[in-house]
Backbone as ProteinMPNN parsed JSONL, in Angstrom:
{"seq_chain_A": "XXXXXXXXXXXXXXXXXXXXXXXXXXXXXXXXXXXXXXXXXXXXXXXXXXXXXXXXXXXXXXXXXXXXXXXXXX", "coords_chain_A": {"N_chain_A": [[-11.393, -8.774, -10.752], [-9.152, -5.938, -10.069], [-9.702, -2.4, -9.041], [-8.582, 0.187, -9.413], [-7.465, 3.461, -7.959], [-4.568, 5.281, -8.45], [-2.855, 8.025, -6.69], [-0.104, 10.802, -5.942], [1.575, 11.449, -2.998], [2.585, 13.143, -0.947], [4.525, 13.443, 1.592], [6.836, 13.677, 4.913], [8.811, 14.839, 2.651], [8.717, 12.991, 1.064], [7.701, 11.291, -2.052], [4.7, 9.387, -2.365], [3.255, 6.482, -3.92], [-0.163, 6.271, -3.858], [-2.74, 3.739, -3.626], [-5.668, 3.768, -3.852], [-8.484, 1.698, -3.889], [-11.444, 0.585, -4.95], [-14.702, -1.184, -5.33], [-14.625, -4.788, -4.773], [-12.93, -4.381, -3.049], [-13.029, -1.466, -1.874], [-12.249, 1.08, 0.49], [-9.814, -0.239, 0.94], [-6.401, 0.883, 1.388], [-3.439, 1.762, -0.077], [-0.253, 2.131, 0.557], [2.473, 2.994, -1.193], [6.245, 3.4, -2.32], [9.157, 4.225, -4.308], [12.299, 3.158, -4.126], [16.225, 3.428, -4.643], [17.624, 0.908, -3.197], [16.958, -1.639, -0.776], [18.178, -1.625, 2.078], [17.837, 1.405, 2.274], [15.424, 1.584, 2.103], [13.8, 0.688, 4.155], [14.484, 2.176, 6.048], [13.071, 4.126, 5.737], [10.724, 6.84, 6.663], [7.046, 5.943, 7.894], [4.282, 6.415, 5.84], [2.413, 9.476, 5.585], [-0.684, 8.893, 7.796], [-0.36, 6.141, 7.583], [-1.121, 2.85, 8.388], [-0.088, 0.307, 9.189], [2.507, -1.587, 8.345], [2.562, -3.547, 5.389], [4.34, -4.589, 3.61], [5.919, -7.144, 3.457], [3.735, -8.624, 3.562], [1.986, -11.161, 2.269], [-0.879, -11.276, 2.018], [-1.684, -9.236, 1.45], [-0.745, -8.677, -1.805], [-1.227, -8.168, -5.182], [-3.071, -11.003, -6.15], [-3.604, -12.08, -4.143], [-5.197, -10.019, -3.04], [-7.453, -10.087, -4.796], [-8.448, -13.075, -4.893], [-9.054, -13.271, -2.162], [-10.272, -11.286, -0.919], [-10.294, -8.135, 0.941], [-7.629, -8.45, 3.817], [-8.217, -9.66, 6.627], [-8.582, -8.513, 10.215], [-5.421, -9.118, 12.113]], "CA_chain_A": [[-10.684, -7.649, -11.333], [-8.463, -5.102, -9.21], [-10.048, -1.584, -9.539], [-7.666, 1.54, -8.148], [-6.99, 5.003, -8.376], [-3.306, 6.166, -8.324], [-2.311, 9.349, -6.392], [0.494, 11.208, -5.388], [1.179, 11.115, -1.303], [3.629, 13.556, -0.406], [5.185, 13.402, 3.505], [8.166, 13.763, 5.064], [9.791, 14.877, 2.091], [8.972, 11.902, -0.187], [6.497, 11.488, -2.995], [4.516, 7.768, -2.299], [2.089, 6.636, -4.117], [-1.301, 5.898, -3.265], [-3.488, 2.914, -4.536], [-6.961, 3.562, -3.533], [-8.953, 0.741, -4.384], [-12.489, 0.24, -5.17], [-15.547, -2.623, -5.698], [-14.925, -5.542, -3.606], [-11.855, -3.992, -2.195], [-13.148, -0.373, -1.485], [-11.898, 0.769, 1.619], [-8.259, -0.272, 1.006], [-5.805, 2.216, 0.428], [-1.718, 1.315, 0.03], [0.718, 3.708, 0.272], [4.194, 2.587, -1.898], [7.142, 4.223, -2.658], [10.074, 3.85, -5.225], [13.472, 3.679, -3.872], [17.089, 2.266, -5.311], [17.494, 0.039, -2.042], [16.188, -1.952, 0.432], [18.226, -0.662, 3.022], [17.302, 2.859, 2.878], [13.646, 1.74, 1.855], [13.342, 0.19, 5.446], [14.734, 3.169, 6.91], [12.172, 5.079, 5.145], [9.355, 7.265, 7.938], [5.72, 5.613, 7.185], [3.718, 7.449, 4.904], [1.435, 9.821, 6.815], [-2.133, 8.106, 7.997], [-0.189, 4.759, 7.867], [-2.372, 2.509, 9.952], [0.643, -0.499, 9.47], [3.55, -2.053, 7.434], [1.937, -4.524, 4.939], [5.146, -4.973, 2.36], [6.088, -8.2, 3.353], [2.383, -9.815, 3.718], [1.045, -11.749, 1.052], [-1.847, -11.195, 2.056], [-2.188, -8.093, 0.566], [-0.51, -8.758, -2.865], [-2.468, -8.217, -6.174], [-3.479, -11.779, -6.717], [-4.395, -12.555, -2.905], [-6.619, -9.442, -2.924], [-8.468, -10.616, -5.857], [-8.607, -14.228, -4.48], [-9.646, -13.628, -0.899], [-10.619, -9.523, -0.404], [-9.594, -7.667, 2.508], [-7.592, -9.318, 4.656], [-8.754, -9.578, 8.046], [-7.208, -8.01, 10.796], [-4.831, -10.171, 12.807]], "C_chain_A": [[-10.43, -6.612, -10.237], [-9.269, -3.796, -10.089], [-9.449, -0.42, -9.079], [-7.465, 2.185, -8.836], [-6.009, 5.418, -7.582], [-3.106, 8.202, -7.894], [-1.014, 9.562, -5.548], [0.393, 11.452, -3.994], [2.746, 11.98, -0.969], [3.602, 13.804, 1.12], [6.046, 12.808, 3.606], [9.161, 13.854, 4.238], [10.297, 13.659, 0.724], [7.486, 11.948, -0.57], [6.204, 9.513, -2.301], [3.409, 7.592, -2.9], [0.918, 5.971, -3.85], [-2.214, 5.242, -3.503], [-5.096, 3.156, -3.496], [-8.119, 2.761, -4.335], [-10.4, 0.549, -4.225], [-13.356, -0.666, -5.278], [-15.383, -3.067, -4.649], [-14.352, -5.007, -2.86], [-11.847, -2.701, -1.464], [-13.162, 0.001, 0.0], [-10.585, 0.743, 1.733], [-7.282, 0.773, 0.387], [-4.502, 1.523, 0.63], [-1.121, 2.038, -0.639], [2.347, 2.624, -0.554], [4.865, 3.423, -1.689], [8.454, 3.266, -3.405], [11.304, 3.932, -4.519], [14.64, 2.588, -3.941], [17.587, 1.474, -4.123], [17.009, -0.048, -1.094], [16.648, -1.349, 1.612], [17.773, 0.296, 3.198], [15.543, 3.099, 2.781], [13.073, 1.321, 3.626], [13.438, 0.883, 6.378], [13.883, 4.183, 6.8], [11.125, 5.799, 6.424], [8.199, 6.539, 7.033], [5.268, 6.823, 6.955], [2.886, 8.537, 6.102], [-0.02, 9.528, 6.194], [-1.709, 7.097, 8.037], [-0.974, 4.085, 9.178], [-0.762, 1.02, 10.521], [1.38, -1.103, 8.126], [3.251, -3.527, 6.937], [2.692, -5.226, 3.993], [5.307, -6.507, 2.35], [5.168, -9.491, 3.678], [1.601, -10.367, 3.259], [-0.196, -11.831, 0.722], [-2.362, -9.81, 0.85], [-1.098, -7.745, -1.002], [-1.551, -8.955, -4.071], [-3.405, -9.704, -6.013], [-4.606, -12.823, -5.275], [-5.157, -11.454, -2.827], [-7.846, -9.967, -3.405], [-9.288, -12.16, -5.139], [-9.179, -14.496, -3.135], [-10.476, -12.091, -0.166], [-9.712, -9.29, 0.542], [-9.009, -8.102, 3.135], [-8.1, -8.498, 5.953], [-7.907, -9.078, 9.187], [-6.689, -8.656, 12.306], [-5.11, -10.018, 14.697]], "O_chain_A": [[-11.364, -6.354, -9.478], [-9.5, -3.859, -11.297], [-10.025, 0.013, -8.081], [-7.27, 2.02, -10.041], [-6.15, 5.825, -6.429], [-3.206, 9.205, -8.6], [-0.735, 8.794, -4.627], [-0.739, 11.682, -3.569], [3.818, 11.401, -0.793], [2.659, 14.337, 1.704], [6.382, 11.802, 2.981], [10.247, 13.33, 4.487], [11.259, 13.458, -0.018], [6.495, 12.345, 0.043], [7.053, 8.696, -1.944], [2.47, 8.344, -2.634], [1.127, 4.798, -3.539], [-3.125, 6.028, -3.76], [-5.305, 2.531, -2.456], [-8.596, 3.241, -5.363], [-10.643, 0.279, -3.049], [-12.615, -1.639, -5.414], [-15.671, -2.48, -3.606], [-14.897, -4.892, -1.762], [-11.01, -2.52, -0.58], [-13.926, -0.593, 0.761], [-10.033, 1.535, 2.496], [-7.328, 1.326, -0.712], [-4.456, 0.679, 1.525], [-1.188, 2.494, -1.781], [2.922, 1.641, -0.085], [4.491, 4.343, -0.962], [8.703, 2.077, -3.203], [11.469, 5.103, -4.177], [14.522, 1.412, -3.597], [18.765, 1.52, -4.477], [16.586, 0.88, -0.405], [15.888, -0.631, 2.263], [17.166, 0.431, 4.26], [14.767, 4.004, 3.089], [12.01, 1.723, 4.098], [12.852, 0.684, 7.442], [13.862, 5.094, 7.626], [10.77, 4.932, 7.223], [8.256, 6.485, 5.805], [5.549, 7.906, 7.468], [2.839, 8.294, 7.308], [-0.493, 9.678, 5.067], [-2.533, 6.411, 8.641], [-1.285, 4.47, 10.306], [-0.445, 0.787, 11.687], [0.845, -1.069, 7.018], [3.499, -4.524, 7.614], [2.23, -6.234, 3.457], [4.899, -7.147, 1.381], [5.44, -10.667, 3.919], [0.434, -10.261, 3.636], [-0.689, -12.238, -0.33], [-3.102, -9.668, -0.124], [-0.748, -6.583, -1.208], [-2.515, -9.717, -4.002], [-4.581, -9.486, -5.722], [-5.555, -13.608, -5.279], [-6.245, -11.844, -2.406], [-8.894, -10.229, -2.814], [-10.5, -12.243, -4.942], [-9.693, -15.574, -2.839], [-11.093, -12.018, 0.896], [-8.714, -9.913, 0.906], [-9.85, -8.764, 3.743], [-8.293, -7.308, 6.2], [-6.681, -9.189, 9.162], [-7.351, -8.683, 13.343], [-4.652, -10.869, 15.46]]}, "name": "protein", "num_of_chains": 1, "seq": "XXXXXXXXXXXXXXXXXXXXXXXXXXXXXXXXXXXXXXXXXXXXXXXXXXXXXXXXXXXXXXXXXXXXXXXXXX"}
């Protein structure tokens, strides 16, 4: 079971929000954000504290957290 607490993450002018995650996973935090395309989502500044750009790494999708924890770092 996934356990996180949702917060607001405002920088640079955009709201993102903030999954801070608990239990096995405590420790992990992931910043999102909502926006109506990919283009301008890629153009987006990282959140601030970003450590690195995890969108497209399966690793860290709900079902591979659950299934493997943390991933490890490459």
């Amino acid at each position: 079971m996934v356990v996180k607490r949702r917060f607001d993450l405002v920088g640079n002018g955009i709201t993102y929000s903030l999954d801070r995650f608990e239990g096995d996973l405590a420790g992990l935090e992931l910043a999102g954000v909502e926006w109506p395309d990919d283009a301008g989502l890629r153009g987006l500044p990282a959140p601030p504290g970003a450590i690195r750009e995890v969108s497209d790494d399966p690793r860290y999708q709900g079902g591979s957290l659950v299934a493997s924890g943390i991933p490890k770092e490459d």
